[in-house]
N, C-alpha and C positions, 0 to 999 in steps of 0.2 A: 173629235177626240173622245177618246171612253177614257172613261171615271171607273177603276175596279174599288169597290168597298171590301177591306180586308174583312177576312170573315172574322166569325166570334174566335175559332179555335184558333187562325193566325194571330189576331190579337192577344188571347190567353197566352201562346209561347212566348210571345213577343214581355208577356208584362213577366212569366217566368226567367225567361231569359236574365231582363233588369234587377229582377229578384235576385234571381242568383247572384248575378254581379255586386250587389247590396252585400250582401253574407260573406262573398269572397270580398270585398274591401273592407267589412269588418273585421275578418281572421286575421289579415294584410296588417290590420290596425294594430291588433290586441298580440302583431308580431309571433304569427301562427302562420304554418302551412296550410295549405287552402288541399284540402283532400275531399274525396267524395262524403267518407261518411261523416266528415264536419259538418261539410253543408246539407249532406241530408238530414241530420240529426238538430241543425239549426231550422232547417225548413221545418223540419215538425214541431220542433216550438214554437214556429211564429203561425200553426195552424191549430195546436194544443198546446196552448199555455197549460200548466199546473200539473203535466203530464213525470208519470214517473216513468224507473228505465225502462220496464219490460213494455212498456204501452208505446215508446220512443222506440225499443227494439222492433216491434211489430211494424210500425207506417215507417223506418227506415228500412227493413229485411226487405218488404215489399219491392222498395228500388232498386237494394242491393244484395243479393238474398246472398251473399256470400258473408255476410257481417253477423258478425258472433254478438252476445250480449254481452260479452270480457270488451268489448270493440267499444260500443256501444258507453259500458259505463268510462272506460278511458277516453273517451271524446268528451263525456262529460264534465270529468275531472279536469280535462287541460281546459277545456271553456270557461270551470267556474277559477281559475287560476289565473284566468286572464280575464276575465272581468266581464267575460260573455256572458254565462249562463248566473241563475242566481237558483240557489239550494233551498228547499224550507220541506221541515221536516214538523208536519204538524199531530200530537199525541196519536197514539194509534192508525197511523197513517206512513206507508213507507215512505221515502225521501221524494219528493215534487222537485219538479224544475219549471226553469221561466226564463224569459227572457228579458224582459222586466228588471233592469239592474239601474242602480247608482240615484236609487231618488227615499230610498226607505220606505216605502210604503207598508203596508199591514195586508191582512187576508182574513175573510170570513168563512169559514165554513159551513157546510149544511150537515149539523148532528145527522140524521136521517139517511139521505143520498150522498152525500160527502161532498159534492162539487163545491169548488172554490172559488172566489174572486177577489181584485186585488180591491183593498181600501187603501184612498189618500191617508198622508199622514193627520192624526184628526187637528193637530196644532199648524202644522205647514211649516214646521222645522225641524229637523232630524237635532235631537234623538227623541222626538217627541216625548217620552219619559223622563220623568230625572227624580231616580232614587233620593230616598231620604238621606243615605248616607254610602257615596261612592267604594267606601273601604280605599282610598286611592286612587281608582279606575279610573281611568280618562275615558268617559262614555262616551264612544261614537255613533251609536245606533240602538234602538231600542226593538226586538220585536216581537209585535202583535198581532196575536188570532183571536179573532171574536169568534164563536161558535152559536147556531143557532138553526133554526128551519130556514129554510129558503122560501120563497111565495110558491111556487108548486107544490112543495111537499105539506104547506100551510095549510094547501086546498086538498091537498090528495088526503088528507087526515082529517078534516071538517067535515066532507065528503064521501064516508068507506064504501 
C-alpha cells in the first residue's frame, strides 16, 4: 500500500478552505449574509490587523478586482454593526480596523513609523478607567492609546 503525503499547497487550501468556513460561520453568527467581499475583507483583517480602508481595498481588489472602495468601506460598517470588526481612530491617523472585538483592550502606537499593537487591558477589567466624575454616564469602556517609539525605530534613531 502507498502513503501519498499531501503536499504543502494541498494542505495550505485545505487550511484556507477551514478559514473560510471560520469567517462564514462567523457572519452566519453576527446574522450577516456570507458574500465574497465579507470574507474577503475579513480575511484581510485576520492577515492585517490595524489596517485601514484603502489598505483592506488593495489585498481585497486583488481577489476581487470588481469591488469598489464605496464596497469596501460598507462591509466595514455592517461588520463593525454587528460586532465583527472593531474601529479605532487614533490622532492624526485615518480610521484602523481589527478584528480584535469584545475584550477592550488599548493600542500603542509608534510616533515615528506608526505601526500598532494591541495592549491588554492594564487592570484586567473593562473599563479599566473610571473618571473622576461620571457626569451620569454609565461607563462601559474606556479607550487607550499610548504613543511612543517602537524598538526598531528605537534603533534606527540611536543608530543614523
Amino acid at each position: 500500500m502507498t502513503t501519498i503525503e499531501p503536499s504543502e499547497e494541498t494542505a495550505g487550501l485545505r487550511l484556507a478552505a477551514a478559514d473560510a468556513g471560520l469567517l462564514a460561520d462567523s457572519l452566519r453568527s453576527a446574522g450577516l449574509k456570507v458574500t465574497a467581499p465579507r470574507l474577503a475583507v475579513l480575511r484581510a483583517l485576520t492577515d492585517m490587523p490595524h489596517s485601514n480602508a484603502d489598505a483592506l481595498f488593495t489585498a481585497v481588489h486583488t481577489d476581487l478586482p470588481g469591488t469598489s472602495l464605496q464596497a469596501v468601506y460598507g462591509v466595514l460598517a455592517s461588520l463593525g454593526t454587528a460586532g465583527l470588526v472593531r474601529k479605532i481612530e487614533p490622532a492624526g491617523s485615518p480610521a484602523l480596523f481589527e478584528r480584535r472585538v469584545g475584550d477592550n483592550h488599548h493600542h500603542i502606537v509608534c510616533t515615528r513609523c506608526t505601526v500598532v499593537h494591541d495592549v491588554d487591558c492594564a487592570i484586567g477589567h473593562a473599563p479599566c478607567l473610571t473618571p473622576a466624575d461620571t457626569l451620569g454616564f454609565d461607563v462601559r469602556a474606556a479607550e487607550v492609546i499610548y504613543w511612543g517609539l517602537c524598538a526598531q525605530c528605537q534603533l534606527d534613531t540611536a543608530h543614523p
